[in-house]
mmJSON file of the N, C-alpha and C atoms, coordinates in Angstrom:
{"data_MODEL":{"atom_site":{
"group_PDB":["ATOM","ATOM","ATOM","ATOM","ATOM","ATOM","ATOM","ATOM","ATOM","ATOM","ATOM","ATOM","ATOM","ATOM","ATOM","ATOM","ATOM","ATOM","ATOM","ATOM","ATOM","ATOM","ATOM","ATOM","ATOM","ATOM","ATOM","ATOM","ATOM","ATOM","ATOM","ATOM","ATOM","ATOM","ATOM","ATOM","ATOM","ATOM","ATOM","ATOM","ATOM","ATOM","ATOM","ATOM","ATOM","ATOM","ATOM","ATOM","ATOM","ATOM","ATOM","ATOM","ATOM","ATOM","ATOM","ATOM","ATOM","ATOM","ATOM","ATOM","ATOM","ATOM","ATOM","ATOM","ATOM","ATOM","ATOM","ATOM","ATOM","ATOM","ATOM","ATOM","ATOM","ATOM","ATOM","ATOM","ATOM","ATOM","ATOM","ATOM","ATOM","ATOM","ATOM","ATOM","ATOM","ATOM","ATOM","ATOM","ATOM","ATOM","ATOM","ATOM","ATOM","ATOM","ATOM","ATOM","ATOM","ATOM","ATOM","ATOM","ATOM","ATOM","ATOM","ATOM","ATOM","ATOM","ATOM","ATOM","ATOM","ATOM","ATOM","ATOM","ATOM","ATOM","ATOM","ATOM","ATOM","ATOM","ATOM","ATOM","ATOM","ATOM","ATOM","ATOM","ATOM","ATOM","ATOM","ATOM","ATOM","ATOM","ATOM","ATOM","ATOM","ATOM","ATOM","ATOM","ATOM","ATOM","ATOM","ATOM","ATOM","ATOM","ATOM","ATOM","ATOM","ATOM","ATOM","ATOM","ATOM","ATOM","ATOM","ATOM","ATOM","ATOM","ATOM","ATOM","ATOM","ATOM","ATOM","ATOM","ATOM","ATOM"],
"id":[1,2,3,4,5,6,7,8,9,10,11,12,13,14,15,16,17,18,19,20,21,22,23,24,25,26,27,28,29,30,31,32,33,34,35,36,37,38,39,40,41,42,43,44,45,46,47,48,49,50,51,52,53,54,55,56,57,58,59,60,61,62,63,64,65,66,67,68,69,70,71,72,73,74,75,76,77,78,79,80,81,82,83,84,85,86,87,88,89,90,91,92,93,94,95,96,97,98,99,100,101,102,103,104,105,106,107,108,109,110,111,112,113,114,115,116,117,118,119,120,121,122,123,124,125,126,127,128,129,130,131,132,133,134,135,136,137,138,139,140,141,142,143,144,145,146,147,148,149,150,151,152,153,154,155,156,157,158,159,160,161,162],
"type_symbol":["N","C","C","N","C","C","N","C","C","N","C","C","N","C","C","N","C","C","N","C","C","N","C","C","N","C","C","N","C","C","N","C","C","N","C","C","N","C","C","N","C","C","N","C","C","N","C","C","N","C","C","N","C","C","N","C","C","N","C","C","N","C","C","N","C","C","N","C","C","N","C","C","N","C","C","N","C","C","N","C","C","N","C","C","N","C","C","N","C","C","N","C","C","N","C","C","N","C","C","N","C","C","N","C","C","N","C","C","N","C","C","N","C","C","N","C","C","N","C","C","N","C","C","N","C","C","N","C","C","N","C","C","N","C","C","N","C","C","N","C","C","N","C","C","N","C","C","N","C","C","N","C","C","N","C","C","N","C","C","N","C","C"],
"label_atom_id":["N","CA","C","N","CA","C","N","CA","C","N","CA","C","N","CA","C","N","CA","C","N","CA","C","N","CA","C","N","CA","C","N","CA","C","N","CA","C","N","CA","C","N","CA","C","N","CA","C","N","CA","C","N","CA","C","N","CA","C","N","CA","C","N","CA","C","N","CA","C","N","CA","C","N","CA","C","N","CA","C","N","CA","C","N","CA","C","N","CA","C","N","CA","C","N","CA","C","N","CA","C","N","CA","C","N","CA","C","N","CA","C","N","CA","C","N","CA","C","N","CA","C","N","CA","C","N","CA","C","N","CA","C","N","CA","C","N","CA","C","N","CA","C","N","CA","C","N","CA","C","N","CA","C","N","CA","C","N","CA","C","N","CA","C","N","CA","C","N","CA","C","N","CA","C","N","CA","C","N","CA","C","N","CA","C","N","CA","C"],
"label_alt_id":[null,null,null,null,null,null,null,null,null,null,null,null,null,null,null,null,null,null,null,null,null,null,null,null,null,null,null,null,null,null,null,null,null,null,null,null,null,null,null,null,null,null,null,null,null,null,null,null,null,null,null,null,null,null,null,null,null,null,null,null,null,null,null,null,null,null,null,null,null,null,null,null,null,null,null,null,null,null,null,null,null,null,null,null,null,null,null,null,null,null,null,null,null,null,null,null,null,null,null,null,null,null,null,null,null,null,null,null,null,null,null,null,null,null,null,null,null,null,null,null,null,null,null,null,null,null,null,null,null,null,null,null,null,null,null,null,null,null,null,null,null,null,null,null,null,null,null,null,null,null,null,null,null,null,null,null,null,null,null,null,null,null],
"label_comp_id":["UNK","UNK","UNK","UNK","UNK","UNK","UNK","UNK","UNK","UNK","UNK","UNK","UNK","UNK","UNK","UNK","UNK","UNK","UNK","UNK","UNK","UNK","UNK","UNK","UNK","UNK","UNK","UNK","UNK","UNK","UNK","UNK","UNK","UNK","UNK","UNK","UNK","UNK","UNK","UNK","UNK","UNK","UNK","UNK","UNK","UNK","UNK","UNK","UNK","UNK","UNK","UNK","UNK","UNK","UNK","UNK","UNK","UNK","UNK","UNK","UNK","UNK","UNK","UNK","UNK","UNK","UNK","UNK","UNK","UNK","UNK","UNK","UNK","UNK","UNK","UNK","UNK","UNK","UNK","UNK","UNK","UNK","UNK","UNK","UNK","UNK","UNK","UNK","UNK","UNK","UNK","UNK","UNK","UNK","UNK","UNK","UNK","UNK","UNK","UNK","UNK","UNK","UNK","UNK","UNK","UNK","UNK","UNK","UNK","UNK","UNK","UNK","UNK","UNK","UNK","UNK","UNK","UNK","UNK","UNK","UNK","UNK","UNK","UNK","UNK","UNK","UNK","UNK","UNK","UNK","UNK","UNK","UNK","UNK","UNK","UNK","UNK","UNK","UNK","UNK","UNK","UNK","UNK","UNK","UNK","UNK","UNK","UNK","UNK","UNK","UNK","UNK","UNK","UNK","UNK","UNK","UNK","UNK","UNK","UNK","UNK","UNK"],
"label_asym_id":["A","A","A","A","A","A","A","A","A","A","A","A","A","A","A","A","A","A","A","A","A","A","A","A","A","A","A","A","A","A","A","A","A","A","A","A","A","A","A","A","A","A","A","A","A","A","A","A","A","A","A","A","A","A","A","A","A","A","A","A","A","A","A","A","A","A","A","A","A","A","A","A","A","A","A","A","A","A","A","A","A","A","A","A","A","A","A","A","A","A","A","A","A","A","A","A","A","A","A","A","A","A","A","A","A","A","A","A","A","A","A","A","A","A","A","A","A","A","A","A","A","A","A","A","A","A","A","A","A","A","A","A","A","A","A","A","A","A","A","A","A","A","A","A","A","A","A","A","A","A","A","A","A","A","A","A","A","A","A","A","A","A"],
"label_entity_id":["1","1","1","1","1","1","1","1","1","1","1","1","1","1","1","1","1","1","1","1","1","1","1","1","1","1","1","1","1","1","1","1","1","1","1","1","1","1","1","1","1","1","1","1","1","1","1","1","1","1","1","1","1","1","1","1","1","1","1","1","1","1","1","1","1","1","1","1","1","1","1","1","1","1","1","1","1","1","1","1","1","1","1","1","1","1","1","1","1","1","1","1","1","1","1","1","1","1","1","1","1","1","1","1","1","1","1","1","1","1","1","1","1","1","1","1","1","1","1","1","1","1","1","1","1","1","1","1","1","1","1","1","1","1","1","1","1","1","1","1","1","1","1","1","1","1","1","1","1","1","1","1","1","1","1","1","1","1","1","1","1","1"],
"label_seq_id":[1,1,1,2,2,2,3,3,3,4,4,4,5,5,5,6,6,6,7,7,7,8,8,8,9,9,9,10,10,10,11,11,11,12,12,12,13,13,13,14,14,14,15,15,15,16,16,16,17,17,17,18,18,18,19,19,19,20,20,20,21,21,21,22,22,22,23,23,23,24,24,24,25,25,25,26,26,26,27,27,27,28,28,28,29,29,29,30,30,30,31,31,31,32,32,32,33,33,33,34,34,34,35,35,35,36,36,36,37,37,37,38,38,38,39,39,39,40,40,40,41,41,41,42,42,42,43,43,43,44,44,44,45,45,45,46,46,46,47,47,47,48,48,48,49,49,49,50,50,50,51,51,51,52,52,52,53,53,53,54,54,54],
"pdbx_PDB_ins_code":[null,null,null,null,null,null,null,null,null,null,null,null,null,null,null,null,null,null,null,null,null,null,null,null,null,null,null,null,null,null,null,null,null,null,null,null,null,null,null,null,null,null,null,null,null,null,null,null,null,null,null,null,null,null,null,null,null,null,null,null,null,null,null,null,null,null,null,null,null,null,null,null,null,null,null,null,null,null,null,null,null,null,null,null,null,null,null,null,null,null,null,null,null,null,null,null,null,null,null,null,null,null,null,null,null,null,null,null,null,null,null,null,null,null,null,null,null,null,null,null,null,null,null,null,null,null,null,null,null,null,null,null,null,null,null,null,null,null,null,null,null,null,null,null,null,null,null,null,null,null,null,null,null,null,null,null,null,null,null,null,null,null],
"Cartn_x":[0.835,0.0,0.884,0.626,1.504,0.166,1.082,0.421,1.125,0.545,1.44,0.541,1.199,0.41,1.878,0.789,1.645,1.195,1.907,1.817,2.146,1.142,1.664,1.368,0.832,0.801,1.577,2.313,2.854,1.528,1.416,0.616,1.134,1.361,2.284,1.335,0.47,-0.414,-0.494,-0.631,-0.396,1.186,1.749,3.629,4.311,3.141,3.548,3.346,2.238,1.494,2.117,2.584,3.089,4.713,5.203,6.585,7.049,6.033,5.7,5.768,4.507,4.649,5.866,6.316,7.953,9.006,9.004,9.944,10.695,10.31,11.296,10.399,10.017,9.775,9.973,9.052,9.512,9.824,10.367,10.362,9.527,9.148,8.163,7.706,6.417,5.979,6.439,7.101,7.642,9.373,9.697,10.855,11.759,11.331,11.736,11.041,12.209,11.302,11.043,10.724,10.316,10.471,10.973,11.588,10.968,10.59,10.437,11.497,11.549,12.684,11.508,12.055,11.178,12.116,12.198,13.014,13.196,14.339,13.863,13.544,13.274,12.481,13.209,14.533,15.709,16.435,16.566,16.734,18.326,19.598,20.752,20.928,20.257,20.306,19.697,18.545,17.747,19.315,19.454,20.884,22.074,22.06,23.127,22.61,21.314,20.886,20.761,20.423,20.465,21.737,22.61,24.182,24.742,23.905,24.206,23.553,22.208,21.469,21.866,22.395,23.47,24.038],
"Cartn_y":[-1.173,0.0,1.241,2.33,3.599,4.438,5.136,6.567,7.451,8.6,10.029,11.585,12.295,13.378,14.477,15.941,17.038,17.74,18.209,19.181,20.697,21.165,22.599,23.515,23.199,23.993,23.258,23.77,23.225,22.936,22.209,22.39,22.4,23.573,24.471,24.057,24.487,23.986,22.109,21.64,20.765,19.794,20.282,20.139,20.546,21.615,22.202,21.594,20.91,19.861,18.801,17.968,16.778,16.977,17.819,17.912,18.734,19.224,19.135,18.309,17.321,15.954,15.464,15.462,14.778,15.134,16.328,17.065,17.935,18.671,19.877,20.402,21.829,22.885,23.18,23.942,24.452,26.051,26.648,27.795,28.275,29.99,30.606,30.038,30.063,29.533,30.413,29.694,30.582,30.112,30.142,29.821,28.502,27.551,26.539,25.28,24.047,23.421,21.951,21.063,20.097,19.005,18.122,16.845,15.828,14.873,13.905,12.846,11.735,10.713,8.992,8.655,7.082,6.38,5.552,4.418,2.774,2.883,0.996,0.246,-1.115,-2.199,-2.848,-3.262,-3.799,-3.595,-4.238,-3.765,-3.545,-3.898,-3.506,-2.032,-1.904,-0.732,0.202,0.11,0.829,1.559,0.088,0.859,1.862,1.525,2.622,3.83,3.817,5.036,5.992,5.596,5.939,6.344,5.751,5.9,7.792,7.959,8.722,9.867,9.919,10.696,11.322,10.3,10.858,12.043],
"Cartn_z":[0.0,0.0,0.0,-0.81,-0.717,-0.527,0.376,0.836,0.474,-0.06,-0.185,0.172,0.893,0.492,1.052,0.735,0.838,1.915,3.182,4.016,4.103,3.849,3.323,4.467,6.031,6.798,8.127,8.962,10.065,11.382,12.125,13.072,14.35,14.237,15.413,16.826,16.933,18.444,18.99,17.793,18.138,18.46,17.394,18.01,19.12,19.6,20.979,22.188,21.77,23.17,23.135,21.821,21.757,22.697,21.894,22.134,23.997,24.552,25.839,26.794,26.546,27.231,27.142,25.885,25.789,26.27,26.937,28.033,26.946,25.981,25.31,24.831,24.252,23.587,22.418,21.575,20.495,20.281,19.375,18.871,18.928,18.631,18.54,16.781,16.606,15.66,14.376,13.298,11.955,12.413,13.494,13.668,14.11,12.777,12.944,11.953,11.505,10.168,10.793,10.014,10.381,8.988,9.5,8.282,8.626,7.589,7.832,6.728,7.668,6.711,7.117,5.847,5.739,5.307,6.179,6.275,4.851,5.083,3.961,5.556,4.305,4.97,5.663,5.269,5.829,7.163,8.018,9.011,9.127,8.1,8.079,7.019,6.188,5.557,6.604,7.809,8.429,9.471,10.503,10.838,10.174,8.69,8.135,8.408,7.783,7.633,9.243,10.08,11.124,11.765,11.052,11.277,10.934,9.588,8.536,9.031,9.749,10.387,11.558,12.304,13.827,13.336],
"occupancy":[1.0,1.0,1.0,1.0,1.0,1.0,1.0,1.0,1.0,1.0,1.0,1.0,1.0,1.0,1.0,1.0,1.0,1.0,1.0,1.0,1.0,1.0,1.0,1.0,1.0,1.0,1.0,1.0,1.0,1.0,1.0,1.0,1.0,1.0,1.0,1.0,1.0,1.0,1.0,1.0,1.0,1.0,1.0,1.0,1.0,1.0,1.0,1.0,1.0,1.0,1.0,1.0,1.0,1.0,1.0,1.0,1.0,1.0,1.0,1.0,1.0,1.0,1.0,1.0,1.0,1.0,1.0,1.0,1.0,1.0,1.0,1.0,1.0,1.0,1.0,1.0,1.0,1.0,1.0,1.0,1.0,1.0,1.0,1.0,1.0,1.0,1.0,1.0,1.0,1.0,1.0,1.0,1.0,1.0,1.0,1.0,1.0,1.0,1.0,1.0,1.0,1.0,1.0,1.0,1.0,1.0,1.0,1.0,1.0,1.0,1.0,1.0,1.0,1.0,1.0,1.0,1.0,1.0,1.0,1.0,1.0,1.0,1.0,1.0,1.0,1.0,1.0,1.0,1.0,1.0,1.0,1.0,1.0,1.0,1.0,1.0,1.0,1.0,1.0,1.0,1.0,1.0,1.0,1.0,1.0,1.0,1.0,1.0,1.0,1.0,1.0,1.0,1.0,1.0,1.0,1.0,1.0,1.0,1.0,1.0,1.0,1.0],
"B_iso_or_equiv":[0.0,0.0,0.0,0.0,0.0,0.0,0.0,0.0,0.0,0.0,0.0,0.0,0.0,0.0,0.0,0.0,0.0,0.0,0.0,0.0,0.0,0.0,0.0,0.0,0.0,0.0,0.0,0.0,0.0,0.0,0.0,0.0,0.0,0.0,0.0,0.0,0.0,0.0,0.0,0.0,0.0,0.0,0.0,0.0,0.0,0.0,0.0,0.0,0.0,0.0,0.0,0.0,0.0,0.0,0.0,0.0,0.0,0.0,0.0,0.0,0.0,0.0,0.0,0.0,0.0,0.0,0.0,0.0,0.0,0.0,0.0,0.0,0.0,0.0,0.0,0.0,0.0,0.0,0.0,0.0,0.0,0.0,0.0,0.0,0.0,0.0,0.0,0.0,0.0,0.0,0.0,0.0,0.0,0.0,0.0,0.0,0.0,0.0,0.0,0.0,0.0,0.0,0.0,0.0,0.0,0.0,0.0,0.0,0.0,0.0,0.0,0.0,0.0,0.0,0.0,0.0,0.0,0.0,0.0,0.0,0.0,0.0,0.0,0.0,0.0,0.0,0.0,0.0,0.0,0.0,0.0,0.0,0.0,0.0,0.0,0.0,0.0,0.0,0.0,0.0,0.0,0.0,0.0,0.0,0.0,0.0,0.0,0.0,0.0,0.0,0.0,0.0,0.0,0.0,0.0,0.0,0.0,0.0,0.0,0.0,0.0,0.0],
"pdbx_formal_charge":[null,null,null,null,null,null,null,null,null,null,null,null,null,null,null,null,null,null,null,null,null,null,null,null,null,null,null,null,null,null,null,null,null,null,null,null,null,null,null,null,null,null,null,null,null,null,null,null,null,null,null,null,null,null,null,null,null,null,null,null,null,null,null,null,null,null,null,null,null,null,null,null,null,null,null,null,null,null,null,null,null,null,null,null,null,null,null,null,null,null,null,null,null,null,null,null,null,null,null,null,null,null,null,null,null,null,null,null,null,null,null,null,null,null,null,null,null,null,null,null,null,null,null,null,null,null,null,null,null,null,null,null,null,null,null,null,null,null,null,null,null,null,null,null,null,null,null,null,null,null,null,null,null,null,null,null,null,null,null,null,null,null],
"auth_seq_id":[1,1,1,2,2,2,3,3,3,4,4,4,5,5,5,6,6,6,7,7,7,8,8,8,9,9,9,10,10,10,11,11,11,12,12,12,13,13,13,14,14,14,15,15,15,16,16,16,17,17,17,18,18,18,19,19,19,20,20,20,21,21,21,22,22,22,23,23,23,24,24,24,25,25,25,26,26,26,27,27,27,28,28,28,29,29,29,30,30,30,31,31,31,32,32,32,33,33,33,34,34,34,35,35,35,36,36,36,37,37,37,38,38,38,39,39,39,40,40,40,41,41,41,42,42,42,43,43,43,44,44,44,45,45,45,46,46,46,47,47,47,48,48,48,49,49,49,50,50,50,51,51,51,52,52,52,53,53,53,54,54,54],
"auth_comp_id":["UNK","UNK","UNK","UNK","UNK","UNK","UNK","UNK","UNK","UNK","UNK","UNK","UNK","UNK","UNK","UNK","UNK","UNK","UNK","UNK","UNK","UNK","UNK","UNK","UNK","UNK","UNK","UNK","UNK","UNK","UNK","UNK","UNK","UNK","UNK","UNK","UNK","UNK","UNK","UNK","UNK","UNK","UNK","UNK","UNK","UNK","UNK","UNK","UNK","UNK","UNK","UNK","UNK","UNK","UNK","UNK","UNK","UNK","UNK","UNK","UNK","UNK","UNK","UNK","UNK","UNK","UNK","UNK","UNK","UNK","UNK","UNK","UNK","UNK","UNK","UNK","UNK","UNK","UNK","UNK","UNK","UNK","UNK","UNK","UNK","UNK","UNK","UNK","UNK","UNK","UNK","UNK","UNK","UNK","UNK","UNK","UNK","UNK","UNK","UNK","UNK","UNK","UNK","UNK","UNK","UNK","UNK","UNK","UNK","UNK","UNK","UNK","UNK","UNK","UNK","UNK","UNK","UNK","UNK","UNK","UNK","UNK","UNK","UNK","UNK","UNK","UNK","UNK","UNK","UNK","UNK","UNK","UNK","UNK","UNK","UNK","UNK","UNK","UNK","UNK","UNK","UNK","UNK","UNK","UNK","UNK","UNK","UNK","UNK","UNK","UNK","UNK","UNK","UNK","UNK","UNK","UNK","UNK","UNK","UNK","UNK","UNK"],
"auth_asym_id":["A","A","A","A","A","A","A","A","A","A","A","A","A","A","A","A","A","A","A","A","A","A","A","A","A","A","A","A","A","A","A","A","A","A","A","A","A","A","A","A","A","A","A","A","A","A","A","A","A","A","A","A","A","A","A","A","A","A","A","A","A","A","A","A","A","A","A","A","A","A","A","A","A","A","A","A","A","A","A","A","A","A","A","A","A","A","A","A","A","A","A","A","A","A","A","A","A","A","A","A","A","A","A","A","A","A","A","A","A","A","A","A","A","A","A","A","A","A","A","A","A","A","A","A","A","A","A","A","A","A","A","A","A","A","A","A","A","A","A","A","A","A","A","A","A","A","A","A","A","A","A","A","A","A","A","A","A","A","A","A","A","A"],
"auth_atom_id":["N","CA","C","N","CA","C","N","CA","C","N","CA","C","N","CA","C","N","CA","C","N","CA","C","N","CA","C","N","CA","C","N","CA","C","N","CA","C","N","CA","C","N","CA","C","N","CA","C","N","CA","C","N","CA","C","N","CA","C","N","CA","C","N","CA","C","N","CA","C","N","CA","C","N","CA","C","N","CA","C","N","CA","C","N","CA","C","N","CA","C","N","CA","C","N","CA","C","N","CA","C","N","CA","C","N","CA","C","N","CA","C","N","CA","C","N","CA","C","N","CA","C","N","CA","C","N","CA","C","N","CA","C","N","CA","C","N","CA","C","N","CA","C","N","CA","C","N","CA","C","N","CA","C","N","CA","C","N","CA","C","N","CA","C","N","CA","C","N","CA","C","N","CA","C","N","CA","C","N","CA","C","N","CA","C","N","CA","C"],
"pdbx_PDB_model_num":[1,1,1,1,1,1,1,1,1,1,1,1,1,1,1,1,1,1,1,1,1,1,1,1,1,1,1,1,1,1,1,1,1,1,1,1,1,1,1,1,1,1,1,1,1,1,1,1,1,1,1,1,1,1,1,1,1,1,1,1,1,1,1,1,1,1,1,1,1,1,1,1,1,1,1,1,1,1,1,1,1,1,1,1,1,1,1,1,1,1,1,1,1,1,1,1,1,1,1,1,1,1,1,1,1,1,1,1,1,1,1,1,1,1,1,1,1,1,1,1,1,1,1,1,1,1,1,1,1,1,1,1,1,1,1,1,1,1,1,1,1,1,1,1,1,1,1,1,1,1,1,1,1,1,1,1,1,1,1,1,1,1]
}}}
């Protein structure tokens, strides 16, 4: 199954609450980006990549 879509607005209120509970903070909103990375399936390529990301 593939999923795709496009995020074209940040959801700043809600990144704020999540990342709260999780014990850190964000920026004032506008100041600051957000990535996402998707992994292979493999669990030795998964480690490289994670390697590469450090």
């Amino acid at each position: 199954m593939t999923v795709a879509g496009i995020l074209i607005q940040l959801p700043h209120t809600f990144l704020k609450e999540v990342t709260q509970r999780l014990g850190f903070g964000l920026p004032e909103e506008g100041f600051y980006g957000v990535g996402m990375v998707f992994f292979p399936k493999q669990q030795t390529t998964i480690q490289k990549v994670q390697i590469k990301l450090k």
